[in-house]
N, CA and C atoms as an extended XYZ file, in Angstrom:
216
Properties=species:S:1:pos:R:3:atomname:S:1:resname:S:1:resid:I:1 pbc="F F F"
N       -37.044        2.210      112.909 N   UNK     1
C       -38.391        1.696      113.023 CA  UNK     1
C       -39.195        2.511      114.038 C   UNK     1
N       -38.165        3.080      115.119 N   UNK     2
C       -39.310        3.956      115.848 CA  UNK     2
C       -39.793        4.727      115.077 C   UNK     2
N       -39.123        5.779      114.610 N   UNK     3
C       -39.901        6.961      113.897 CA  UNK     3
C       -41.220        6.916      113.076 C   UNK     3
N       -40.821        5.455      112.184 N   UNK     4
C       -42.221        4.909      111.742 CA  UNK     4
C       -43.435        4.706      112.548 C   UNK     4
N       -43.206        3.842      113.531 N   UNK     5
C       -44.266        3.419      114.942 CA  UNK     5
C       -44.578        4.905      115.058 C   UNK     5
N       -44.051        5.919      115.620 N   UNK     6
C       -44.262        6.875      115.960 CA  UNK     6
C       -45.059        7.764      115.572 C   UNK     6
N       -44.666        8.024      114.098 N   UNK     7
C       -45.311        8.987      112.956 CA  UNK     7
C       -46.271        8.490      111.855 C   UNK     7
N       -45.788        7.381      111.540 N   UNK     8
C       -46.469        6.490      110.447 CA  UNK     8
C       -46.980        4.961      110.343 C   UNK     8
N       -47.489        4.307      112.068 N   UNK     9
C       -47.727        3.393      112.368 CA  UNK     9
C       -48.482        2.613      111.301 C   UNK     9
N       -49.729        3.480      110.487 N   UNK    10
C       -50.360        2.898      109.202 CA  UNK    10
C       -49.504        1.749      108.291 C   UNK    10
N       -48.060        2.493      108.214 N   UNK    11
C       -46.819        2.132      107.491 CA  UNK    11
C       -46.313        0.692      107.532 C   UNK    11
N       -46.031        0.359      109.241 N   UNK    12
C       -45.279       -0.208      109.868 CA  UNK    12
C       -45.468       -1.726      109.256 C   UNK    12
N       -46.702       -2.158      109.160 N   UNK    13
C       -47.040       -3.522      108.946 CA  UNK    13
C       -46.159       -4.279      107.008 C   UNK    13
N       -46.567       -3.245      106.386 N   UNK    14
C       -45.723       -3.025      105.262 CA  UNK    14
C       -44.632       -2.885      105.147 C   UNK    14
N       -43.636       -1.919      105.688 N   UNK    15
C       -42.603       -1.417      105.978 CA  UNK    15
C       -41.679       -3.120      106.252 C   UNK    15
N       -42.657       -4.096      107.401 N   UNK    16
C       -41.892       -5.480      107.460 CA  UNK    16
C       -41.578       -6.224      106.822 C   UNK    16
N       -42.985       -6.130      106.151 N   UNK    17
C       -43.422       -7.089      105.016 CA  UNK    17
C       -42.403       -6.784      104.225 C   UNK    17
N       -42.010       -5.651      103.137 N   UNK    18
C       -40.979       -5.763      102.377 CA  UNK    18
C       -40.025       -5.688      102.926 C   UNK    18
N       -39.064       -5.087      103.962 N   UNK    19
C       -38.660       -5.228      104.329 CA  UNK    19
C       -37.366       -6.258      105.660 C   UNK    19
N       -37.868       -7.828      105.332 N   UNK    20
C       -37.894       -8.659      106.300 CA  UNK    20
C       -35.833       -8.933      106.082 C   UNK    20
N       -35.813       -8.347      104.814 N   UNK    21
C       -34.280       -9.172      104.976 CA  UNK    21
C       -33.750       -7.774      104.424 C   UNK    21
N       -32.536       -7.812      104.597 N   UNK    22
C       -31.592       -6.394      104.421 CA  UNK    22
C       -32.323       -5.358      102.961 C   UNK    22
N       -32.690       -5.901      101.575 N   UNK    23
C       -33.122       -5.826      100.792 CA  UNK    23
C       -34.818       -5.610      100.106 C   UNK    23
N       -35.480       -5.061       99.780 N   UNK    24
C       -36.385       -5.388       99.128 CA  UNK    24
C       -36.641       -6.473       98.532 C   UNK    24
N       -38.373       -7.217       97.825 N   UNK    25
C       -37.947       -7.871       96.918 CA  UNK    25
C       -37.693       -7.178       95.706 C   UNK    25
N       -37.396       -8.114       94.575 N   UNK    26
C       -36.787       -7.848       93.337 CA  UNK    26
C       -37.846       -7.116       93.058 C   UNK    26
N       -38.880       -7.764       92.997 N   UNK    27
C       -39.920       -6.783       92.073 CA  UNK    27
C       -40.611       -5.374       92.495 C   UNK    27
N       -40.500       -5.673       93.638 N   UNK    28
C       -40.711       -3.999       94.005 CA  UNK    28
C       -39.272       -3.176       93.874 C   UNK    28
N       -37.893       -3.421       93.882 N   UNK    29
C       -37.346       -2.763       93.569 CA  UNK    29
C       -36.978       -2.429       92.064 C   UNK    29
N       -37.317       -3.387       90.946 N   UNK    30
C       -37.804       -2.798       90.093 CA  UNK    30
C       -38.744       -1.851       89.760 C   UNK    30
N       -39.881       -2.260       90.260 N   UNK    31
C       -41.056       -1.080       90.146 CA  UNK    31
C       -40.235        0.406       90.469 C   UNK    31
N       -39.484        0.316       91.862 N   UNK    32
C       -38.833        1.780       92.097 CA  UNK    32
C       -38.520        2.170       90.979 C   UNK    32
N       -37.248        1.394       90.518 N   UNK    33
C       -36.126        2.443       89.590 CA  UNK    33
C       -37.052        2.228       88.303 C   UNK    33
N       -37.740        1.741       87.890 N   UNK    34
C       -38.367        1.963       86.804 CA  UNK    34
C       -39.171        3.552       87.136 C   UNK    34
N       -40.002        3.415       88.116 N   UNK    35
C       -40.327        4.632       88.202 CA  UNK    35
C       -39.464        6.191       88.433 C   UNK    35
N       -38.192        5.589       89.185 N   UNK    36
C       -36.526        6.772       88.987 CA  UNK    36
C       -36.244        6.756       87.855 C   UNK    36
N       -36.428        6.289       86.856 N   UNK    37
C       -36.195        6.075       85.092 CA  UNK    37
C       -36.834        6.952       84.631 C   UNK    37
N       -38.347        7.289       84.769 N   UNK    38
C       -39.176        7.523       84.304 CA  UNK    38
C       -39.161        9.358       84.873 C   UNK    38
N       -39.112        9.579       86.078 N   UNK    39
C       -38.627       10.701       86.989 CA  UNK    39
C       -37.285       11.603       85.687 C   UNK    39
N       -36.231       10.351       85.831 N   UNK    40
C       -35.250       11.020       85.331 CA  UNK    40
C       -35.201       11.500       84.075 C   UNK    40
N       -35.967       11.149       83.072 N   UNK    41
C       -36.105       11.083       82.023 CA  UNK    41
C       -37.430       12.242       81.505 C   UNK    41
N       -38.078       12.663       82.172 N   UNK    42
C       -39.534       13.605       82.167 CA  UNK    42
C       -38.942       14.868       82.445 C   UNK    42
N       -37.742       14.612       83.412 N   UNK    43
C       -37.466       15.967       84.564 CA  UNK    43
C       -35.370       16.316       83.843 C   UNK    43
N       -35.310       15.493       83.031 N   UNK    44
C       -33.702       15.499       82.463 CA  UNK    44
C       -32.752       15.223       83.337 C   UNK    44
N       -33.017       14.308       84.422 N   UNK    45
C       -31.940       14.533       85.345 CA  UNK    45
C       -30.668       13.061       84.972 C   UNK    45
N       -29.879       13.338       85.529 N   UNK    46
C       -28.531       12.389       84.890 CA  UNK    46
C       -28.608       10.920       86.354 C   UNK    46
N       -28.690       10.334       85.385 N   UNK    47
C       -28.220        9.185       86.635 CA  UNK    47
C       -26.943        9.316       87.083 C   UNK    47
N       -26.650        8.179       88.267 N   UNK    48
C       -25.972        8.912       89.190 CA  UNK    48
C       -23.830        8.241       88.339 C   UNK    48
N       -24.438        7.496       87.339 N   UNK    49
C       -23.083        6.950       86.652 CA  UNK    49
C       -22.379        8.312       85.946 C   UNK    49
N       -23.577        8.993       85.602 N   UNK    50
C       -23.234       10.014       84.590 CA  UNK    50
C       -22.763       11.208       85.217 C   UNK    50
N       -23.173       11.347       86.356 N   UNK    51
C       -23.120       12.743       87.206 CA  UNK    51
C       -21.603       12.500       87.852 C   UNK    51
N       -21.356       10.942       87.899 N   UNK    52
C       -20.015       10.905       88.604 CA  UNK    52
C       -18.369       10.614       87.590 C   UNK    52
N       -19.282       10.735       86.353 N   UNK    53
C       -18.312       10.423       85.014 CA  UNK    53
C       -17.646       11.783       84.632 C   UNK    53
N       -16.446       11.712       84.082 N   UNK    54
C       -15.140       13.162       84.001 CA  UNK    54
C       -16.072       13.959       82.911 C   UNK    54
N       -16.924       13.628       81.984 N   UNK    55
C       -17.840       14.507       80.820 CA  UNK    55
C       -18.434       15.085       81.373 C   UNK    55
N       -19.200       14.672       82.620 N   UNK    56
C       -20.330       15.303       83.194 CA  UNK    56
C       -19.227       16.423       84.187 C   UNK    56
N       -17.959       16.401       84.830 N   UNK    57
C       -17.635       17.023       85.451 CA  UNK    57
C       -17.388       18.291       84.398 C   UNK    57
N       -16.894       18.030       83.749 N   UNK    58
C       -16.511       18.844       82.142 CA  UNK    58
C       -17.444       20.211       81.841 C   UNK    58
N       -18.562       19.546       81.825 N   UNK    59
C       -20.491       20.108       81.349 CA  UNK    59
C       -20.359       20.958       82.925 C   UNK    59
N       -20.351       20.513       84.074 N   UNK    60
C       -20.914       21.467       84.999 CA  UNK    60
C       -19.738       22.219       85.201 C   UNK    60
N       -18.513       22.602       84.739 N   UNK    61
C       -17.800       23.536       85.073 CA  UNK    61
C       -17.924       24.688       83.853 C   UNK    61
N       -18.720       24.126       82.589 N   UNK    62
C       -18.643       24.784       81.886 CA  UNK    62
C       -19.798       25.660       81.891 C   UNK    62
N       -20.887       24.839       82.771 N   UNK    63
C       -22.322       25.545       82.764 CA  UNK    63
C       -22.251       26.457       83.973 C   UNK    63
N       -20.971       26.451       85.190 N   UNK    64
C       -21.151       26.971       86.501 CA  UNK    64
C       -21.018       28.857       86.365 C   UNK    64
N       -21.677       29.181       86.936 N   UNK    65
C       -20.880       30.969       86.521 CA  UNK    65
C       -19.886       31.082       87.556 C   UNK    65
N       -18.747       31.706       86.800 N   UNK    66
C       -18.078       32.289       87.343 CA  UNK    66
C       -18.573       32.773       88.568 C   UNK    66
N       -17.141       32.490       89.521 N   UNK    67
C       -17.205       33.267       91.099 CA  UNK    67
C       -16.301       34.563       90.750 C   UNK    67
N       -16.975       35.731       91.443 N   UNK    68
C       -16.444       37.258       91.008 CA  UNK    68
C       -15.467       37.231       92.587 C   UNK    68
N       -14.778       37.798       92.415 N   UNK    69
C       -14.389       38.379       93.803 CA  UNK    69
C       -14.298       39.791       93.703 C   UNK    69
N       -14.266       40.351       95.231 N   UNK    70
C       -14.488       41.660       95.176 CA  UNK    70
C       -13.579       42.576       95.695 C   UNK    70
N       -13.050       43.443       94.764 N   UNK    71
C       -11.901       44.588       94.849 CA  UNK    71
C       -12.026       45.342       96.032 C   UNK    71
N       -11.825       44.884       97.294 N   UNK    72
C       -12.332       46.090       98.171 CA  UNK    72
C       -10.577       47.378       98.365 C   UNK    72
């Protein structure tokens, strides 16, 4: 909370407001990931189930280039 006070005091009053219990409310944390949905989906990026699933490990070893080493 300092850094906020500090840098982004504008913030702070808001920052409580949603913030009052460990969590957001529901509906603004919907609004987020709807909008991370929308991010992920414009820009192709994998949610984070998929990125940590053995297919997806599969895909990035197959897409990685080769490491050369060098004959000295």
């Amino acid at each position: 909370m300092n850094f906020l006070e500090r840098e982004f005091p504008a913030m702070v009053p808001r920052y409580e407001r949603l913030y009052t219990r460990k969590y957001p409310p529901t509906a603004y944390r919907k609004e987020v990931q709807g909008m991370v949905r929308a991010l992920q989906q414009r820009y192709g990026l994998m949610r984070r189930q998929e990125v940590d699933s053995p297919a997806a490990a599969e895909l990035d070893e197959m897409q990685s280039p080769e490491q050369v080493g060098f004959a000295w």
